[in-house]
Steps between C-alpha positions, in 0.01 A plus 500: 500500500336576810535777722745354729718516187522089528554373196205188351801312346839488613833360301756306727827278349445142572761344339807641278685224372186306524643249205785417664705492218315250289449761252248786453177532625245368219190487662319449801224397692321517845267298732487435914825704614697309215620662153691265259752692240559385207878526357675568194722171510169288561510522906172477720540746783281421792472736823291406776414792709289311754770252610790726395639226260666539117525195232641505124381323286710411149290394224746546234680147586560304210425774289724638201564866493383851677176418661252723645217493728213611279223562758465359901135389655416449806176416649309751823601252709877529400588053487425444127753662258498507107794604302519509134925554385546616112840395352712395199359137595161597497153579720449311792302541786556392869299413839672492809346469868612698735598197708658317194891488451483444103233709265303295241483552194151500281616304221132562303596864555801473323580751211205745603549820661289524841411861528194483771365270768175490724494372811169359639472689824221356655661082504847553487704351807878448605411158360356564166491741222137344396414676195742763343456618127859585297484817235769490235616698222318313214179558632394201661389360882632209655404382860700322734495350811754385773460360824821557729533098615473363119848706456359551138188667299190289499383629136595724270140591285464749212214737525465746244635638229520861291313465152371815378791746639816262605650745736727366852364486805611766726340453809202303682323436805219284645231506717253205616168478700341227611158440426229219516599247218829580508801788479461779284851661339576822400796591310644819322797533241645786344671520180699850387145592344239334650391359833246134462272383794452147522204329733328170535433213786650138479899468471723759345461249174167530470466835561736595186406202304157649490621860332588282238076529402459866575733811517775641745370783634776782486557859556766677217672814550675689240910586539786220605703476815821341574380347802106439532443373850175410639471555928190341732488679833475241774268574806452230750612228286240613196546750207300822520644713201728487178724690325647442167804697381471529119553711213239732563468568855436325831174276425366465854177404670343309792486074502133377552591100518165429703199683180465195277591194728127377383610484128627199362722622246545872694590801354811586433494907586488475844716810532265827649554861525746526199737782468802572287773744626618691214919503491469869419413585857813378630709680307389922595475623176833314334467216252381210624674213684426168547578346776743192476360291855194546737362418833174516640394588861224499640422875403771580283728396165851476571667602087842463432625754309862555430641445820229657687157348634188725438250414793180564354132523648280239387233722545562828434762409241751767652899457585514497877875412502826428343751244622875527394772245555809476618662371186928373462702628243455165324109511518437835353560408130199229493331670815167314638438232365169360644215533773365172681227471806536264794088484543548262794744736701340810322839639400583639157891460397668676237852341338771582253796324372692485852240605753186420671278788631188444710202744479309482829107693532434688775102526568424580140140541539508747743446784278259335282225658683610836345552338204116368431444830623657703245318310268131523684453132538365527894453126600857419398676779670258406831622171450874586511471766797703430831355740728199705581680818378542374159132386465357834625737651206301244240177627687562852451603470130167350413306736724648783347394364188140435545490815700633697180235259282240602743429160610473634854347183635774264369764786636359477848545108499886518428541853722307277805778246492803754476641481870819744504527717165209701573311595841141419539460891519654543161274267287138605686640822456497410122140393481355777703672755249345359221200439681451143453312342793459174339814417458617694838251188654667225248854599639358510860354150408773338383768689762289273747552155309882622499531599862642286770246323781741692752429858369163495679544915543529551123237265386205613715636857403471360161179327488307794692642724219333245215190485707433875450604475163260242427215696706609828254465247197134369609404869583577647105355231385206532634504854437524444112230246463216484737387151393833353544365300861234301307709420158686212614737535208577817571872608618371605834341101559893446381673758758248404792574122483903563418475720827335201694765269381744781637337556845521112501856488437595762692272426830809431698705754418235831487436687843163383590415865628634675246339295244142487649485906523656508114207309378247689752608815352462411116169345619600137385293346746458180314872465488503614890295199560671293270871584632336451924420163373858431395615682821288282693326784601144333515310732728534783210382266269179371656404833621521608103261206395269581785457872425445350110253240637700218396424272819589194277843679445603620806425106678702369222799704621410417831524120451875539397686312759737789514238717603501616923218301638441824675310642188256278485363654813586837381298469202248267649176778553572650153512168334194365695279819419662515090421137396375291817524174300814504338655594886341254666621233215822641516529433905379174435770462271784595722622277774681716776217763553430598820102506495510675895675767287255538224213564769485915454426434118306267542252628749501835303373282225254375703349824624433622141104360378498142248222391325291197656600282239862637455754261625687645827876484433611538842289250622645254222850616566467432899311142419774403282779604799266282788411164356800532190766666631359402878614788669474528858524875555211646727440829321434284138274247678315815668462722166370231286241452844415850466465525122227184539307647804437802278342274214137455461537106507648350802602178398819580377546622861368204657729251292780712578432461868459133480823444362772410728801646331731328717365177500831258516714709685638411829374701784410765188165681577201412260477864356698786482303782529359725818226326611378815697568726244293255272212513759484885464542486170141265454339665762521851329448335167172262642692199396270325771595180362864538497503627895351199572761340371742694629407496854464134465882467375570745850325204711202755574240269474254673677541804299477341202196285569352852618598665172410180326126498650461864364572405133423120462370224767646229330814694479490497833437159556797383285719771738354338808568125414905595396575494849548160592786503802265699775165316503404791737573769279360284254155501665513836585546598187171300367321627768535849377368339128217340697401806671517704182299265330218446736477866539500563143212329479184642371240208466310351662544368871458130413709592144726647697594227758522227232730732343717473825472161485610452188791738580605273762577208279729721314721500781548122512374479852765781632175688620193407681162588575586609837781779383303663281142503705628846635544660184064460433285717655353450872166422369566191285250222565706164595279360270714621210795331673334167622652293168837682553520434870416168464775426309741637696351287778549185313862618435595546884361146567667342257784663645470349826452171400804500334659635802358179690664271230781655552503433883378150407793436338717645763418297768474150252874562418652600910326172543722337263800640620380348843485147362858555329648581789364183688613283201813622526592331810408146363769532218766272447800381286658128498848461508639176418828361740708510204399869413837722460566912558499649179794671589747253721345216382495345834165323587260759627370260840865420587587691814870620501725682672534794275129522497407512851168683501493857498370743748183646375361204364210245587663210597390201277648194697878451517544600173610871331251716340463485154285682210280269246341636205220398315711410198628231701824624587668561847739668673683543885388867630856537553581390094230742368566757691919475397404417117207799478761805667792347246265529168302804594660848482716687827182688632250229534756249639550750778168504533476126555743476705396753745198383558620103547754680718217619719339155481797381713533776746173535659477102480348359829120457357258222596512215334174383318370157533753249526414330159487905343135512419361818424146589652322773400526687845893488437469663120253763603760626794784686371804597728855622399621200411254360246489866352897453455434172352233589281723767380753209431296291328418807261837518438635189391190259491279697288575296209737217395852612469502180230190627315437836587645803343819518759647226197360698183729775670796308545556442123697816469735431825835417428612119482756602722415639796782808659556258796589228286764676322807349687369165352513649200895625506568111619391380172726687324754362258808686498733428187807289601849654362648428189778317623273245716262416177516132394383333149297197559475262170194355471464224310283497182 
């Protein structure tokens, strides 16, 4: 009983006159809200609770004498009803559907008492009883089967049969699994003494055909009882225990139907956890009674004894109630007669010879947890707890225990998950009494696996506390064994990586302050370095490696792409000065480094003395961000200039001024350093050769070729001949090579002006003798110039007579033109009479009235002027002049048209000859009016409007011109109306 003083079972009257006067109650059975009483005057009793419905059933028709119903069965389903009725006539047995009118009656059955059936669970329907085995009173098994719509059995089989102890049958159940090749049955009977197991795969048949090879497996207990019944508790549709009520005791124990499905013949004990509940513990002291029915529940046995039910504990063994009935006057003299169990509805129901009682459960399990308990069995009574307050009582009971046992470890792992018997104050308190640190930590530990995500106050309280715990731990042990840091198996290896796997847990959750000056103050600084890392607290952690000298270390860390960028160029002069070449590999390495921002290391680097033969890092580093990375930034381009001027070989300097870096780019200069500060730079480092250069790049030629002259001539030849755009400067600037030359001279005279000479072939005859006569001295003999001055002689005269040819063929050619000009006049064209316009195709000599002759024009006879081209066609001047300002575009037709519009305004002209021969007086004078005209002809005659390409342009005019558009809308064909269509047959 719990506290709440609600009872587990509770007694109600269902029914008092439940037979209806058809007798006494005999016996009964239960299944699916429907019970089915059996009478003393042979009369079926069926009440159906779930539709509220009641049918009687008479199977003593036709029957001679007092009949009785010897026991009712009905299947979990509660459609399927067998009845067997004992009489003066004899032993017959019934089946009746609980949609059928009339029962049937199993005529194979006849004569032998049915006192058991089992009811295959698992495949019986409404339909059809499938397979159902029959125990009677001589010891033997029958099956049977019925299918609703046949309104008969299909078979009647016998099974088995009693040999070595012929005892009745007094009870039996099945059970079935399917498996692989087939269905595997399971099936229990209980005689007054002993209690067989039956298993096999195949039919029901086969299975007890085979035991006639091998033995029954059985289980005998000593003593007789009236009434041995055998239960099956049903959970979701499948049995999980047994009892068996027999002379002994209650033989109970779990149902393992699933162990030996690989078996082919199986094993028969199948039954696990065995118990037997002694009688004697029912009873208080008194003599021993057995109980006449039972029940079983889930938890408990429901025993029937006298008119009371004992509700016992399945578990603990232990009366937990007594139920009493209201009994009538009539009833008390035979008192209870039977228990039965609705497994379906999960009602129990109690009867007597008038009445029907139902015994309803109320939450029986929900003091099992105190139950398992009592008894010390943990997991179960976990199992069966409802709420936290019940577990942390199961917690505290096996805390307590190990606590008393000393097992202080195992206590702190059930006190860390107690959440409301006892205050985390209570149970450190317990440890720190008894001074156990270790397991103080292990409850600390596993309070944090326990606590909620939301408690964030209490866990970094929590995990702070364990991190000083574990600190204390590392700290004795070191103190009791100095070697402990280099014996790997030692415990302190053990506590030192358990404590990293902590810190790494717990990262989230401990106060990064807090933490940091913990391990700073124990002197952990391995774990202070270890637990920054976790923290993401890199600069602690490469400023550890570098005071170690672990360069390699601290760039590893580095390279993280968590890690600030921002280090890099903290750490950068350390680095650089610690391990040069593993720093500049590791820039290399890294793709968003800022090399402008890696100058400071890199030129302190650079200050400190390298070998000759040493390989400078910088100076790799700053190659491999100009011609890999191709950075453009001024500073880079000017250190890596610097770091060159200051080596003893200048032609790493010299390449690196030759290359244009921004060759390709648009409008993108060719370098990207200061060419000034470059200049400085060589000059203070007598990089002679590279300020040549330089000033050559600034366009200071003259400079250069100065500077040039003072380290190599021929240098300063090649600096002289790059300037090719100013052939002054260009001169000038070999005239300073010629002068330095001549007066570097030491030879000779004669030697010397050969030398000259020679020099000014060089030039490719730029120079002459004549420019550089001033640079010899005043008292030269001409003699050493005679072969020199000579040759420039000859030069000048072949000069001027190829001026002379050139004025030669001047005057030959404005000769020509002369004689053109005469010819001209004498041209000519035929036109035949029958020649047409090109345009109006109107014969070109016919004189009409739309072509009266125009003002402006030589008059050619009576007729109009007209154009002829030497591809033979011809046109009216009036034609042409229409068809050219129509095909050629708005501007030039203006044009045209203006100017033939001035034609005929200033008119009035002389008229040439009378037959319109031109002389050559009358070409060579121009007035207004031939300029007009010549302007005209320019126009429109300057090539044939047929041939010319005025046509080629017309291909991409429209066919139909805007002005002919109206023409267009006339051609139109508009659809007629429907109404005025007509069908015109044509014949075939």
């Amino acid at each position: 009983m719990d506290p709440a003083g609600r009872q587990v079972f509770t007694v109600d009257l269902l029914e008092r006159y439940a037979a209806k006067g058809r007798g006494v109650i005999t016996c009964m059975a239960a299944g699916n809200d429907v019970i089915l009483l059996g009478t003393s005057k042979g009369w079926v009793i069926r009440h159906d609770f779930g539709i509220g419905d009641s049918t009687e059933i008479d199977l003593s028709t036709g029957r001679p004498g007092e009949q009785s119903i010897h026991r009712v069965f009905v299947d979990p389903g509660g459609s399927h009803c067998i009845a067997t009725v004992v009489g003066s006539g004899g032993v017959d047995t019934f089946y009746t559907h609980a949609k059928w009118i009339k029962p049937r009656v199993l005529t194979k059955l006849k004569g032998l008492v049915v006192n058991a059936v089992a009811w295959n669970r698992q495949l019986i329907t409404e339909a059809s009883t499938k397979e159902v085995i029959l125990g009677t009173d001589n010891g033997q098994l029958h099956e049977i089967a019925v299918d609703e719509k046949d309104k008969r059995e299909k078979y009647i089989k016998f099974l088995f049969q009693l040999e070595e102890l012929p005892e009745a049958f007094m009870d039996l159940q099945m059970e079935t699994a399917s498996i692989m090749n087939g269905t595997r049955y399971y099936v229990m009977a209980v005689t007054p003494t002993r209690l067989y197991s039956f298993t096999g795969i195949g039919s029901l048949e086969t299975v007890f055909a085979s035991y006639l090879d091998r033995a029954v497996h059985f289980m005998e207990l000593p003593g007789e009882i009236p009434n041995s019944e055998l239960h099956f508790y049903i959970k979701q549709r499948r049995a999980v225990h047994f009892a068996w009520l027999s002379g002994a005791g209650i033989y109970h124990g779990g149902l393992n139907f699933g162990a030996h499905h690989g078996s082919p013949s199986g094993d028969e004990n199948f039954v696990e956890n065995k118990a037997l509940l002694d009688y004697s513990k029912l009873s208080e002291g008194a003599e021993a009674v057995k109980p006449s029915s039972m029940a079983v529940s889930e938890f408990h046995f429901l025993l029937l004894i006298g008119n009371k039910v004992k509700v016992v504990n399945r578990i603990s063994e232990n009366i937990i109630e007594e139920l009493q009935f209201d009994l009538t006057s009539e009833s008390v003299s035979r008192g209870i007669i039977g228990l039965c169990s609705d497994a379906t509805a999960g009602l129990f129901y109690a009867y007597d010879q008038n009445s029907v009682y139902q015994v309803s459960v109320n939450d029986e399990g929900r003091d099992m947890w105190k139950v398992y308990l009592d008894m010390n069995e943990y997991a179960a009574a976990l199992a069966n707890c409802r709420d936290p307050l019940q577990r942390d009582q199961v917690y505290l009971v096996q805390a307590e225990a190990a606590f008393a046992s000393k097992d202080y470890h195992r206590a702190a792992s059930f006190f860390a998950k107690i959440n409301y018997m006892l205050s985390f104050e209570e149970i450190t308190l317990k440890f720190i009494t008894i001074g156990e640190q270790d397991a103080l930590r292990t409850f600390l530990l596993r309070k944090l696996d326990n606590l909620a995500k939301d408690d964030k106050c209490q866990i970094t309280m929590i995990s702070t506390w364990a991190t000083e715990l574990y600190l204390d731990k590392i700290n004795r042990l070191l103190l009791e064994d100095d070697t402990a840091v280099v014996n790997h198996g030692s415990e302190y290896q053990s506590v030192i990586k358990e404590f990293r796997a902590f810190l790494g847990d717990c990262k989230d959750v401990l106060d990064e302050a807090t933490t940091m000056n913990l391990l700073e103050s124990y002197g952990r600084v391995e774990e202070l370095v270890y637990f920054a890392s976790l923290k993401e607290q890199y600069e602690i952690v490469v400023h550890h490696y570098i005071q170690q000298g672990e360069a390699k270390k601290a760039l590893e860390v580095l390279q993280k792409p968590a890690v600030p960028i921002d280090l890099q160029y903290k750490f950068a002069p350390d680095l650089i000065m610690l391990d040069a070449y593993e720093t500049v590999e590791s820039w290399m390495a890294t793709n968003n480094l800022n090399p402008r921002k890696l100058i400071p290391a890199m030129m302190r680097y650079s200050s400190e003395p390298h070998a000759k033969n040493e390989t400078h890092e910088v100076i790799k580093y700053l190659e491999y961000c100009v011609h890999r990375l191709h950075n453009e930034d001024p500073g880079v381009h000017n250190l890596l200039l610097s770091l060159y001027a200051k080596q003893e070989d200048d032609s790493a300097l010299l390449r690196f001024l030759q290359c244009k870096f921004g060759k390709g780019r648009e409008n993108g200069p060719d370098f990207f350093y200061d060419p000034k500060y470059a200049l400085r730079l060589c000059l203070k480092e007598k990089r002679m050769r590279a300020c040549v250069h330089i000033y050559s790049m600034m366009s200071m030629h003259e400079e250069a070729v100065a500077l040039a002259l003072q380290v190599d001539p021929e240098l300063a030849m090649a600096e002289a001949d790059k300037v090719e755009d100013d052939e002054d400067l260009r001169k000038k600037l070999w005239l300073m090579v010629a002068k330095h030359v001549i007066e570097q001279e030491k030879g000779a005279k004669r030697e010397n002006i050969r030398k000259a000479i020679a020099f000014l072939k060089e030039t490719d005859g730029l120079l002459k003798i004549e420019d550089i006569l001033p640079f010899f001295p005043d008292f030269a003999l001409i003699d050493d110039f005679k072969e020199a001055i000579c040759s420039s002689l000859e030069d000048y005269n072949k000069q001027i007579e190829l001026l002379k040819q050139e004025m030669n063929d001047a005057t030959h050619g404005a000769d020509n033109i002369r004689n053109d000009i005469s010819a001209l006049a004498q041209r000519y064209a035929v036109i035949e009479r029958e020649e047409e316009c090109g345009v109006c195709r109107r014969k070109i000599l016919t004189v009409g009235r739309e072509y009266q002759m125009a003002r402006g024009y030589t008059s050619i006879g009576p007729m109009a002027p007209f154009y002829v081209f030497p591809c033979g066609h011809a046109f009216h001047a009036q034609c042409l002049i229409s068809h050219v300002t129509r095909c050629t575009n708005e501007a030039q037709a203006e044009y045209i048209l203006d100017l033939h519009k001035q034609l005929t305004l200033i008119g009035g002209e002389a008229r040439k000859d009378s037959n319109g021969s031109l002389t050559e007086e009358s070409i060579t004078s121009v007035t207004p009016v031939d300029k007009l005209r010549s302007q005209l002809d320019d126009a429109i005659a300057s090539e044939c409007p047929f041939c010319g390409d005025l046509m080629i342009r017309e291909i991409s005019l429209n066919f139909i011109r805007p002005e002919e558009a109206l023409q267009v809308t006339s051609w139109e064909i508009k659809p007629s109306s429907l109404g005025s269509q007509r069908t015109l047959s044509l014949p075939l």
